[in-house]
Every structure is written in C-alpha cells, then in structure tokens.
N, C-alpha and C positions, 0 to 999 in steps of 0.2 A: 812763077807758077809751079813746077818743078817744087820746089822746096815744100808751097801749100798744100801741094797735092801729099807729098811725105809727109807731110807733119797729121794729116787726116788720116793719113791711113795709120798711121801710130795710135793716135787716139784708137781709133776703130779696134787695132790690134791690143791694145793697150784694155781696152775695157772687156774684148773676149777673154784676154786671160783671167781676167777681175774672177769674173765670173765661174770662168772652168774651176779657178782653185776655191772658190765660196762653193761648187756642188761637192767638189772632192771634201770640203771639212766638213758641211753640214751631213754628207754620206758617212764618213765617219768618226765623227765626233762632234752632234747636234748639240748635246749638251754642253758642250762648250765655246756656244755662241749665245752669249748672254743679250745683247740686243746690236741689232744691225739698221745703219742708216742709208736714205738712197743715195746722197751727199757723200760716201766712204767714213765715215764712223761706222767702228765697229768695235765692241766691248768682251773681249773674254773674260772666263772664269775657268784657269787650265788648275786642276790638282795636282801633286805631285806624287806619282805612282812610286815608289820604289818594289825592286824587284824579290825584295825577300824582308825578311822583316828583321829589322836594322834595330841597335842599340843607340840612343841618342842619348850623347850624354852633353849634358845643358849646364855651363859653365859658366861663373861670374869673372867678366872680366877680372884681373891684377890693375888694381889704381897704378898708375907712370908718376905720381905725387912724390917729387923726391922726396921729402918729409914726412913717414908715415905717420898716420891718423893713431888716435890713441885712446881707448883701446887698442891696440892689434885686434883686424879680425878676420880670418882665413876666409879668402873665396869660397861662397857656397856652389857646390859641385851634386846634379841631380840625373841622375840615369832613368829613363823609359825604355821600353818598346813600342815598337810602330813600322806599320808596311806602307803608310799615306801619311803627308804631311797636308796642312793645310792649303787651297789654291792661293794664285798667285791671282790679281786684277788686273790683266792689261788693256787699257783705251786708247784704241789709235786711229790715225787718220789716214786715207789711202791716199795720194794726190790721185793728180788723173793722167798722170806721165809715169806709176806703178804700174807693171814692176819694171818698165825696159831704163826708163833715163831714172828715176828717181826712187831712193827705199821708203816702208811706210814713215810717217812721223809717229811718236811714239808722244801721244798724250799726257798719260802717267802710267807709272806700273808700281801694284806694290801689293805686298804678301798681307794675309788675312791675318790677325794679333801680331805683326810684324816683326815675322820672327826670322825673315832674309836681315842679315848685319848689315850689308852692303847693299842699297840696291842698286845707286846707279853705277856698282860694278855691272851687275845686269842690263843695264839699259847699254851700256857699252859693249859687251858682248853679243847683244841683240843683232843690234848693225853688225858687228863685225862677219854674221853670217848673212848679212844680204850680197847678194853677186847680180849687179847690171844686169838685165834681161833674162831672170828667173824669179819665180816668185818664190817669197821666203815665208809665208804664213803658217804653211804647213811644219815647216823646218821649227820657227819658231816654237809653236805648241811642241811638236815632241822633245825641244830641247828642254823646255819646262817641264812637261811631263813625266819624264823621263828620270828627271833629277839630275840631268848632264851637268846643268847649270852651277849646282854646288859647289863645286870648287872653284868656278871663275867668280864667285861670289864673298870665298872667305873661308868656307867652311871643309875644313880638310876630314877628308875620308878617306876611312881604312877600309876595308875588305867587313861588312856587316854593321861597322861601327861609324855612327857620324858624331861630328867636334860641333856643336850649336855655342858658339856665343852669347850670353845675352846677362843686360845686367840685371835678371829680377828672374833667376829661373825656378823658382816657389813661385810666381804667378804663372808663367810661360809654358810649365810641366803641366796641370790639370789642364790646361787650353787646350795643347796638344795630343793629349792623353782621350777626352772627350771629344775632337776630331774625330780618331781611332773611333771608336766606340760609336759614334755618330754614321761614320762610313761603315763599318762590316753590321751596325741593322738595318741599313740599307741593302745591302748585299742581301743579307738574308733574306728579306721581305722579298726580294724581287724574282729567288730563286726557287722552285718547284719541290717539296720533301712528301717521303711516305710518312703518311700516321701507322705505327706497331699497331694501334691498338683495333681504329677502323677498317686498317690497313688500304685508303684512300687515299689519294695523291690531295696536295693540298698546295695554294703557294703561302710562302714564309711568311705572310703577315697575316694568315690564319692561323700557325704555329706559333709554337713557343720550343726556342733550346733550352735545355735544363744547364745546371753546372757540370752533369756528369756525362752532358756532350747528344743525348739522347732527347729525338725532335717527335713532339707528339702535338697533334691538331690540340687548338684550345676549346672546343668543342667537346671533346673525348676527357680529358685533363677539370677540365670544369664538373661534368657529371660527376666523376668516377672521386674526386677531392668532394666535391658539394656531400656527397655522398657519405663517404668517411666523416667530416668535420661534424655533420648533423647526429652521424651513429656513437658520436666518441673516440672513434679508433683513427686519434693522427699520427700515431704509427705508423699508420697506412699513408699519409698525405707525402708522398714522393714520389720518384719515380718508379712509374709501373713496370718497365725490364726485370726481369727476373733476374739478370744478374745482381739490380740493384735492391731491388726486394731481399734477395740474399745476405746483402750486407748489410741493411734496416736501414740505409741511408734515406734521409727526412729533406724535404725541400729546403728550400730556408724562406726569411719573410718577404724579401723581394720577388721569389717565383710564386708565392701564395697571394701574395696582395696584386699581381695580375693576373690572375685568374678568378677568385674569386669575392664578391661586393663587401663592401665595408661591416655589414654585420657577419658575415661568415668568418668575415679575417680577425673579426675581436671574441668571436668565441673560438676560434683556433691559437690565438695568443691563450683564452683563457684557460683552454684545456689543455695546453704547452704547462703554463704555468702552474698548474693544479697537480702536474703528472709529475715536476719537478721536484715539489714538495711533498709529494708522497710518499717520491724516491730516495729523501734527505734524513736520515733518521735525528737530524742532530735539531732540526725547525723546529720551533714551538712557535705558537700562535697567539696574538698578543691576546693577556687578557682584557681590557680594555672591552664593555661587550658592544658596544657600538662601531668597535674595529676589527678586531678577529686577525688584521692581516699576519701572512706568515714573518717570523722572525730568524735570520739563520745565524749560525753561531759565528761569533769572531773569530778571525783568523789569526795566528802568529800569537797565541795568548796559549801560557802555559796550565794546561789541563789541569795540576798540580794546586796552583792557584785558583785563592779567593775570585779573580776578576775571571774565571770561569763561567762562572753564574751567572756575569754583567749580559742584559740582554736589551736591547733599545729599538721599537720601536721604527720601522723606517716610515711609516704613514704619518701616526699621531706623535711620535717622538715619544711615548711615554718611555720610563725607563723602569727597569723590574728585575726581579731576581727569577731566575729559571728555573729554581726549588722550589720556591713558596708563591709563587705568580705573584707578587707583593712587591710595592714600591723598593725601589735600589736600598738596602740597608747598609750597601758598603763590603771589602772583597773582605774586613775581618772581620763583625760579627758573625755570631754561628747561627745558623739559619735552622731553624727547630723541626721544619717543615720537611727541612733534605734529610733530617735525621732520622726519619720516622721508623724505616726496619731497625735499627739499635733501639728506639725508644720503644718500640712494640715486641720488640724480643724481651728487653729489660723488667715492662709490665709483664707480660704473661710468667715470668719466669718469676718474678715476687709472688708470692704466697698470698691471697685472698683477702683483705684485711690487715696487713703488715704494713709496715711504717714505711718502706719504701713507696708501694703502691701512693699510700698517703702523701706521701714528695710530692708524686709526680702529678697526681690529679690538683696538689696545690700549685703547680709551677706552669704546670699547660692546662688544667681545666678536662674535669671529665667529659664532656663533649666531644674537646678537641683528640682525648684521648681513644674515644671510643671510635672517633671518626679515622685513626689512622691505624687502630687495629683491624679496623673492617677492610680499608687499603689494603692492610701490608699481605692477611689474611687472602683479601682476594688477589692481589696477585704475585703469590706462590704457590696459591691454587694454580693460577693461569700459566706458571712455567714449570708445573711440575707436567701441565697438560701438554705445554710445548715440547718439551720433552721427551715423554712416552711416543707422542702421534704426529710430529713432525720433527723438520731437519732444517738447522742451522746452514743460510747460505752462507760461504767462506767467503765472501766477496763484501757484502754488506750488513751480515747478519742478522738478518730477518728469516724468519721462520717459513720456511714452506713445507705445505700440509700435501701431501698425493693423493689424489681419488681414487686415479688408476694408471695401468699405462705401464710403460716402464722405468727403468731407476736414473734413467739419464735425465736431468730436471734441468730448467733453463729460470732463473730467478726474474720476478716481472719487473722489477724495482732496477736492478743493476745487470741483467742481462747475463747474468755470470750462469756458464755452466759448471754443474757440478754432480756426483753423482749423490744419491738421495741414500745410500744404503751406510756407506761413509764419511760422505760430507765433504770428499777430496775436489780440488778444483779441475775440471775436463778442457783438454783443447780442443776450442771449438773450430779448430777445422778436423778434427778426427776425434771426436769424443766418446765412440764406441772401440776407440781402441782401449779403453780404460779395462773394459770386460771382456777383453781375446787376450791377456797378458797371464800365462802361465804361471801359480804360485804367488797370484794373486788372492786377495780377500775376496775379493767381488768378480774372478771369475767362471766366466757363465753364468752372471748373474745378473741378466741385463733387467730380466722378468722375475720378480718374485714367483715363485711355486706355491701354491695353494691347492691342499689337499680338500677333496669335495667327495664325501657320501656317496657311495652306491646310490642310492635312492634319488640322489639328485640327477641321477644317469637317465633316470628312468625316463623314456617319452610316454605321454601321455596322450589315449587314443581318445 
C-alpha cells in the first residue's frame, strides 16, 4: 500500500510539473509551440537567434577518396551574413513518469533545408542536459535558440564567424540568405515607425523601408510617386528626405513595383527609358519606320574605324550604317552620305556651270545634291546660333541656352555643373566658389549686369 500510494502521488506530482513548465513556455515562447497533444506529444518550431550578426561561411566538404577524381576541383567555399538561422523541428513525447524518473523521448528532430551536419550529435546532447527530477523543456529551447548547440554539433565557431559544412553550398547559401530576409520583414511588419511625410505613427506592414534606410507609410509614398510618374518628373520618384532629394537619388524598380500598379510601373520604366536616350548623345534611332527603337553605339570599337558606323538594331535586328541610315555597306566603302559638309563645301565653292559642279551632280544626282546643301546650310546656321546664344556643357556637350538667373548652370542631360559664362566644370558641392576666387575671369560674376534706361526707372501712375 505504501508503495501505491508513492507511485500516485508521483504521478499526481509528476503531471503538475508537466503543466507549470507548458505555462512557463507558452508565457514565453507561444510561438514556439507548433502543436500539443493531451497524450504528451508535443512539436516545436525553435529558430536559432544568434546574438549579433555572424559571417557564415559555407564550405564543401574535402572528398577522404584516396584517389583523387580528375579533373581536380577545389571545394567550393561561400560566405553570407546572418543574425537567424533557419529553425530546428523537434517532436517528442512526454512519458507520464516526466520529469522526476524518466527524460522526454525525442521523436525526431531536425533542421529546416538541413543545414545541422550532425544531428544526432544533437539528439545526444539533448539528454545529456536532462537531470532526474527537473524539467528540461525550457533548457532545451534555449539551448537551440540560443545557438549553444553549434559546437556540440560540428560546427566550429569563432568570435562572429561560423564553419557550416555542407556539400552543395550554391544551394544551401540562397536558402539561408532568404530565411534572413524572410525574418527581419517580419520584424519589421510587426514594429510601430513614424511616416516623415504624414508624420503618423503607422505599423510596418503599412510602411515601406527604402534602400537609403528611410520609413515612409505606403500610403503617402503611393500619392506623392502616383504623382510624379503621371507629371513626367521621375526624378522625383525617390525618396522624399531631403537629404536624399539632395543627392537626386532615384528608387529603384523593386521599391517602385510595390508601390505602385502595373500600368504606372510600365510608364515609369518608359519614361526611365526615354530620359536615358535623350541623355545619350551617341543613340540614333532605327530607321526602320515601323520600329523607331533606340540604337546605342558599340562599345570597345575604334572611333577611327570604318566599323564605327556598324549600328544594329536590338528590336527588329536590321543592320545600317549611322551616316546614311542605309542598309550595312560595310566598314570600307565610303559612305557619300557622311560626307556631305566636304561635298557641299566642294559644290558651292565650284563656279556655277563648271565641269566640276557637272562631276558631281553626275556621281550623286542634283536632287541628292541639293538635299545635302540645304542640310549642311542648315546646320551651320544652327551652330553658328549655338554658339553666339548658348554654352557648351563640358560634361556631355550639349548646348544649354539661359533665360535667366544666374551663370551657375546645372546640365539637364548629365547633371554637370558648370559655369555658363566660361564653360568651366563647378563642384557641386561648392559651385559658387568658382565666382569669390580673386583674379579670376568670372569673378563677381555670378549675375550678369545689364544696363537698363532711365526710362525704364520710370513708375507709372
């Protein structure tokens, strides 16, 4: 009787502790009680916190093959960051003599894309911290949590840097990388930010972080872009901080394609693309007229050279020459088209009726000749105009014209400062020092001086 009566009140003792320690985990740590049975199955999902954010560097086993394989070919060796690794699965069973005579049984345990080497080093180490009449549940979780576990596992750790094993770390690297990434936008979502712009408290998964670190409601972010992309100006389509305004920094197409709908994101590609080409002085546009698209010039080809000219199509593939918009004739014929100011210097400067003239209208055709004297005619007109009434930007040379304002000019094409009076390139973090520099050309010269009539003095009553 003695004995029965002991072994009842075990039990009895036995199941209130069950109990005390399932309110202690679900108190702090619910989420990591994936499903519980009344029978003692019970299933966690414990992650592995680490305490600072760790270099993991992900290495291919060395084959033990005395005979190496042939080719030779050196373990592939792959480095991340990361503050969490993926959880760990464990299912186990509680007996009903837990925790005082007997520890849990351990069902299975094993790591998410299974990237513990060893487990049942783990499953070993498990037991090894149960102790007779204490319960180990809680123990257990933070030894996994924790990361303690690592080393009794395989995985030797240094001071910020972990050793992962593993034979395929080109797969195992994105797994764990998108973990990463998977966890801190959780994080975020769950945590409370000021919008700058409403200046409203919001939580994270009404925000968006930008790349440049700065959290604005997507609400605010949606308008103020919808905005811009419709006006043209996707200059504007970044972040709204003024510091970052400062620097003209642009979103990019992943923070725009969540913000806002698929037709706003293909005319913000388009007018990307449109602004690119305008900016290019070198694009020509196919002639092709059912195509049009931009063409940009070949790279690593010697200016010098015939194959200069080679221009090809990336839409329709046609291929053409860049002088004569004309099917490819190849880098050595001479292309009559590109020649046109010497052949229209040559005509004007023949005599009226002379046998040269007569050459050339026999070799190109009066038409063709008359059509590239009106060209050449019209634009030397156009750069004698460039000339007199605007300034060459040093940056990309393009022409900019002033209205008004002063001489410090910002090119729309290549963003080059410079100043308009000289044409000198400005630093654009202090570009008004160009005109406080003593025994200079330009200064005090930031404003033109224009001299205005008495009469224009006059107010009129």
């Amino acid at each position: 009787m003695p004995a029965e009566i002991q072994s009842e009140s075990d039990d009895e003792l036995c199941q209130t502790l069950r109990a005390e320690e399932f309110e202690v985990l679900e108190s702090i740590y619910p989420e990591y009680i994936s499903s519980k049975t009344l029978d003692g199955f019970v299933k966690f999902e414990i992650p592995v916190e680490l305490t600072n954010s760790n270099s993991i560097v992900i290495s291919e086993p060395i084959s033990s093959d005395p005979v190496p394989s042939f080719p030779e070919r050196r373990p592939t060796v792959l480095s991340i960051s990361a503050s969490a690794l993926p959880p760990l699965l464990l299912h186990i069973a509680l007996p009903p003599s837990y925790p005082l005579h007997s520890p849990p049984q351990i069902i299975s345990v094993r790591a998410t894309h299974a990237w513990v080497p060893d487990i049942g080093r783990l499953r070993k180490a498990l037991f090894d911290l149960w102790q007779a009449g204490d319960p180990c549940l809680y123990n257990w979780v933070e030894f996994i949590r924790t990361g303690e576990f690592l080393q009794k596992v395989g995985l030797s750790m240094s001071p910020d840097v972990i050793t992962l094993p593993h034979p395929a770390p080109q797969i195992i690297a994105p797994l764990l990388t998108t973990y990463e990434n998977f966890l801190r936008c959780n994080q975020f979502a769950q945590n409370v930010y000021t919008c700058s712009i409403c200046l409203v408290s919001h939580k994270g998964s009404k925000c968006l972080q930008l790349l440049c670190n700065h959290i604005f409601c997507r609400s605010c972010l949606e308008d103020f872009w919808k905005l811009c992309i419709n006006e043209g100006d996707i200059g504007r389509v970044g972040c709204p901080d003024p510091g970052c305004v400062k620097k003209l920094s642009e979103a990019s197409e992943e923070e725009v394609a969540r913000v806002v709908n698929d037709a706003e994101l293909q005319r913000w590609r388009w007018l990307r693309e449109k602004r690119d080409t305008d900016r290019d002085p070198t694009i020509i546009h196919c002639p092709v007229s059912v195509c049009q698209a931009p063409v940009s010039k070949p790279k690593d080809v010697d200016t010098e050279s015939g194959w200069s000219r080679l221009r090809q199509c990336p839409l329709c593939a046609f291929t053409f020459c860049a002088f004569c918009k004309r099917t490819w004739h190849g880098p050595l014929s001479n292309c009559p088209i590109s020649q046109y100011e010497d052949l229209a210097q040559a005509y004007l400067a023949a005599a009226e009726g002379s046998e040269k003239r007569e050459i050339l209208e026999r070799r190109y055709g009066k038409a063709n000749i008359r059509r590239l004297i009106a060209a050449y005619e019209e634009e030397k007109a156009n750069l004698e105009w460039l000339k007199s009434s605007a300034t060459m930007c040093p940056g990309c040379q393009c022409y900019v014209e002033k209205s008004r304002g002063c001489n410090h000019m910002t090119c729309w094409k290549c963003m080059q400062h410079f100043c308009y009076r000289c044409g000198q390139k400005l630093n654009a973090d202090q570009p008004y020092a160009h005109f406080s520099q003593p025994g200079r050309p330009c200064f005090n010269q930031l404003f033109d001086v224009i001299e205005v009539d008495e009469q224009d003095w006059e107010v009129e009553w």
